[in-house]
C-alpha positions as CSV (number, residue, x, y, z in Angstrom):
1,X,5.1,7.8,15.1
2,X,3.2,6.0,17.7
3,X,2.6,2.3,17.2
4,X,-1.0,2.7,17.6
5,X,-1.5,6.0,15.2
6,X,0.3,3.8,12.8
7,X,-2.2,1.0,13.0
8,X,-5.0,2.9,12.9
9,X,-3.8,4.7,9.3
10,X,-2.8,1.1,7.8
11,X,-6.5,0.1,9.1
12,X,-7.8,3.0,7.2
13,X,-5.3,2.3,4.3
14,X,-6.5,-1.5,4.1
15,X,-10.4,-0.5,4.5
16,X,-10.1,2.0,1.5
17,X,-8.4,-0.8,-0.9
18,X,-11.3,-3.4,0.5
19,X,-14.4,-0.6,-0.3
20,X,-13.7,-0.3,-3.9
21,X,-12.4,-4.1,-4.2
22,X,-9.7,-2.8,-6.6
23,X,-6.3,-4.2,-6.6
24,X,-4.2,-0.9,-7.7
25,X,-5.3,2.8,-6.6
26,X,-4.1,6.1,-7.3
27,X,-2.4,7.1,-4.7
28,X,-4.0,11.0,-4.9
29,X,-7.6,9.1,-4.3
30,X,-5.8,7.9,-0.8
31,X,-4.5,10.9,0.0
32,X,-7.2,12.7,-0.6
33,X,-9.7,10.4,0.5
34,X,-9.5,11.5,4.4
35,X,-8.9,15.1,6.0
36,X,-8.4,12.9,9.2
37,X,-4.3,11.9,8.8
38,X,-2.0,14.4,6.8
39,X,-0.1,13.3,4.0
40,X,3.1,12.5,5.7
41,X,1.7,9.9,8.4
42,X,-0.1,8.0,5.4
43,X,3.1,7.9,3.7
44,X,4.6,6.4,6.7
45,X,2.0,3.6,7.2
46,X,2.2,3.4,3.1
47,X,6.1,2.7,3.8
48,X,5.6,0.1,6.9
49,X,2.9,-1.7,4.5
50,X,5.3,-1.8,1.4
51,X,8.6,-2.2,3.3
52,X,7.9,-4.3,6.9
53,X,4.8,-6.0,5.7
54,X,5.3,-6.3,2.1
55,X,1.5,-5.8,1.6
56,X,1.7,-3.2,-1.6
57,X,4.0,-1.8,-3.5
58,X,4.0,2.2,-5.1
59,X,4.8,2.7,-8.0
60,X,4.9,5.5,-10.8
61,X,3.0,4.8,-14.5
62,X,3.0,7.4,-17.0
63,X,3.1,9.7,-14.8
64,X,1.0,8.8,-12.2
65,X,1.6,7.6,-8.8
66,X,-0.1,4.7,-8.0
67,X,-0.8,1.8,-5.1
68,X,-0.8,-2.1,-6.0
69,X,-1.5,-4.6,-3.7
70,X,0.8,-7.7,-3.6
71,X,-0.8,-11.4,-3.5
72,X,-0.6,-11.0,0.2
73,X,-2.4,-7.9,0.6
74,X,-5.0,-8.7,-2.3
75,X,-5.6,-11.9,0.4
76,X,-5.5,-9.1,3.1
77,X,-8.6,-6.9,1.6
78,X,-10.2,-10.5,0.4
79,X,-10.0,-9.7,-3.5
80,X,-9.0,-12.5,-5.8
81,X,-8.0,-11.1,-9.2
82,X,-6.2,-14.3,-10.4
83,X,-2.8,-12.9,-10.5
84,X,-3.7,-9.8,-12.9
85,X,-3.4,-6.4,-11.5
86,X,-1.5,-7.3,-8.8
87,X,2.5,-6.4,-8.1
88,X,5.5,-8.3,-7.0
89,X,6.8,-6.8,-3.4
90,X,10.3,-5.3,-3.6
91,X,13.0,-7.7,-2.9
92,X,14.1,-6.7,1.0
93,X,17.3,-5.0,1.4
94,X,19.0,-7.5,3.1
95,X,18.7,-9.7,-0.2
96,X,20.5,-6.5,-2.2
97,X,23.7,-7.1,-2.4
98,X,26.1,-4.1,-2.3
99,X,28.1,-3.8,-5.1
């Protein structure tokens, strides 16, 4: 995907967690928040946010897909929750050993 694309979906990702100032989303509201980007280049920007940037993290709950921003992206969007609501970034491969 071009670099710029990209940037412009992870703008549109991080303005949609800053408009409703919540900390974890479902990620159905995201996707079908904007007929703009399909589903598969948010997914990508969702992976570059959660994987290069470590910004959120997805994550299924009873069923239910959801996103949760990490301290760092909570700073990101500018919403202070105090520590509740908000998820612990995946450790980066390079720190998984292989066993």
């Amino acid at each position: 995907m071009e670099k710029h694309r990209l940037a412009r979906i992870e703008q549109y990702i991080v303005e949609f967690f800053q408009d409703r100032q919540q900390a974890r989303i479902l990620a159905k509201e995201l996707f079908d928040g904007t007929p703009e980007y399909a589903n598969a280049d948010l997914v990508r920007a969702l992976e570059d946010l959660e994987k290069k940037k470590r910004l959120l993290v997805r994550h299924t709950y009873e069923g239910n897909d959801y996103i949760t921003l990490t301290t760092q992206g909570a700073d990101l969007v500018g919403i202070t929750l105090h520590g509740e609501g908000l998820a612990m970034p995946h450790p980066p491969k390079s720190a998984i050993s292989n066993v």
